[in-house]
Structures are given as C-alpha cells and as structure tokens.
C-alpha distance (Angstrom), angle and dihedral (degrees) to the residues before:
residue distance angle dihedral
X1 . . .
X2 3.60 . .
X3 3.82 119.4 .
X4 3.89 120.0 -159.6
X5 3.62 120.8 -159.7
X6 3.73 118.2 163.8
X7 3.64 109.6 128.6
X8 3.48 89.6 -125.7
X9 3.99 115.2 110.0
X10 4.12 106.5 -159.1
X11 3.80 86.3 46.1
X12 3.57 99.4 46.2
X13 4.37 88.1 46.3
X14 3.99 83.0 47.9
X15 3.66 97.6 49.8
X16 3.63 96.9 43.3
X17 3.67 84.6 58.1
X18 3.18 101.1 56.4
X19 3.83 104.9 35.4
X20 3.83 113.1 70.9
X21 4.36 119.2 -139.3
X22 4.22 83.0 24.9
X23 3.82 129.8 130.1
X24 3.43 129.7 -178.8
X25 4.18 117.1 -117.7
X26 3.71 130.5 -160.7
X27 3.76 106.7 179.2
X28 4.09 118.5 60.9
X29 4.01 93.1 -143.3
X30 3.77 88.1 63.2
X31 3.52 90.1 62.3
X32 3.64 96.7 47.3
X33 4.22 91.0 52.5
X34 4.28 92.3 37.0
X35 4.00 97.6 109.1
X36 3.85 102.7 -166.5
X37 4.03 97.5 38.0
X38 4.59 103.2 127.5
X39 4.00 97.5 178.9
X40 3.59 133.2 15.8
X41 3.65 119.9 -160.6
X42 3.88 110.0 -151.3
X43 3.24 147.7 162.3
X44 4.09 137.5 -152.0
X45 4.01 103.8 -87.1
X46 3.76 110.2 -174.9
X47 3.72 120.4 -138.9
X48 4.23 92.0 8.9
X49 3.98 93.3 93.6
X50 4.18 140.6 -43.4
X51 3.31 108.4 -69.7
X52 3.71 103.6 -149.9
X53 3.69 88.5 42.5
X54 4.03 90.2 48.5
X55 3.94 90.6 42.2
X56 3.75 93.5 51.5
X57 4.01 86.6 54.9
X58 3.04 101.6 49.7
X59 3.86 100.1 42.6
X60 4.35 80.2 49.9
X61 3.84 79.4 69.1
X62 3.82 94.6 57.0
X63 4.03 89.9 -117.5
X64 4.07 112.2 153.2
X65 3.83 106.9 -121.7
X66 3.80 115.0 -142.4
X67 4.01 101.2 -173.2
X68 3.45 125.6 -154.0
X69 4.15 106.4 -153.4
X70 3.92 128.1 178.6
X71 3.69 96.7 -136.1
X72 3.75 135.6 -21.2
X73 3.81 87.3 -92.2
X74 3.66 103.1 69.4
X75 3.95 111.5 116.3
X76 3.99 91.6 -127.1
X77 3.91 92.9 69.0
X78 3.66 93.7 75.5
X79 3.76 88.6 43.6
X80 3.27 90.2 55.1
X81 3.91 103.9 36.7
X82 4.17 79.8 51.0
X83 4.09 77.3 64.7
X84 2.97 107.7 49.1
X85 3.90 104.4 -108.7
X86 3.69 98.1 139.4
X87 4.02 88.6 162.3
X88 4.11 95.6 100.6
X89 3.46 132.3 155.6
X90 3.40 128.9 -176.2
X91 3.95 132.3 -155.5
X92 2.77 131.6 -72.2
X93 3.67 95.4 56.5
X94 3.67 144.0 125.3
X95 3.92 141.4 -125.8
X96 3.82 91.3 -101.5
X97 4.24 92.3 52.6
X98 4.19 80.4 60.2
X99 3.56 100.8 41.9
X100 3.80 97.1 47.5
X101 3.76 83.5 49.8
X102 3.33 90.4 61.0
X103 3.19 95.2 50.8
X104 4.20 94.3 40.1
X105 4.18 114.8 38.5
X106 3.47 111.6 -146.2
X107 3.84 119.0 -100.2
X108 3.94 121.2 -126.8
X109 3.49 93.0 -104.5
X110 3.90 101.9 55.0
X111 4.34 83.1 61.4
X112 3.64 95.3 35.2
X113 3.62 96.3 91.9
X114 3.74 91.8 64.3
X115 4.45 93.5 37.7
X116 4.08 79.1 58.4
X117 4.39 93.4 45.9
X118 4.13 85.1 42.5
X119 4.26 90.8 50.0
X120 3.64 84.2 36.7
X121 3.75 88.6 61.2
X122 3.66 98.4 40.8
X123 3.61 91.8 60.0
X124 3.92 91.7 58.0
C-alpha cells in the first residue's frame, strides 16, 4: 500500500487517482501504526511533527520514502539522505515524475551528487 501525505489537498486527490492500493493520510501517528503501508509519499510539513524524528520512524518500519522537497537547499534533504530516502523529487515536477517513482526507486547514483556536497560540507 501506498500512503500519501503531503499536506496538499489537489495533489493528494490527484495522486490517489492515479496510484492503485493508495490512500491519502492526514495524521503522522496513523502512519506509524498502518501495518501493510510499502511507500509513503511525503512532503516537509512545518509545525505537524519533527521530521528527522518522524523520518527515522517510519523508515524503522521498513516503509520506502518518496520525498517531495522544494529545492535542493532545504535542511531536511540531508536528514533524509542521512536515512536513506534516496526517493526525492524536487519542484517543479509533475504527477507522472511521482508515480514512476513509485514504480522505479532511485539508484545511489542519481542522489550521489548531493551525499558528495553533504560530506563535502562536513569536512569544512
């Protein structure tokens, strides 16, 4: 099952659409209790919950992470990067980028530019 949680309605209705065994969730304990959930497709939600604490929870629970970020500056991608979600997709983008992710995990190498920028930075 696929779990979307972006916090954005007209995407969530669209994606549910379009991505078979999916339902759309609003509360961030329901994820962490849903037993048969395989992916979730999220995005950063201020003020709903830590991310890096939520993030590590729900990757505990073997769920695939497909992230929707604003940019590749946002502080959450090396959170998440450090947790191995390596499903990221930045805006712009459209339903068909998720859905074919969902379909198609991310190798290392398509995030490996930005692992080498974030142990670029550590080393500073």
């Amino acid at each position: 099952m696929v779990l979307i949680f972006t916090d954005n309605e007209q995407l969530d209705r669209d994606l549910n659409k379009k991505i078979n065994d999916s339902r759309i969730v609003y509360y961030p304990d329901y994820i962490l209790q849903e037993k048969e959930a395989e992916v979730l497709i999220a995005t950063v939600q201020p003020n709903k919950y830590n991310f890096k604490e939520f993030m590590f929870n729900v990757r505990n629970k073997n769920i695939r992470v497909i992230l929707i970020l604003e940019n590749e500056k946002v502080k959450e991608l090396k959170d998440a990067l450090s947790l191995g979600i390596y499903d990221i997709i930045f805006d712009p983008f459209d339903l068909e980028d998720v859905t074919d992710k969902v379909m198609n995990p991310s190798p290392f190498s398509k995030i490996s530019k930005y692992m080498k920028d974030m142990i670029e930075l550590e080393k500073n």
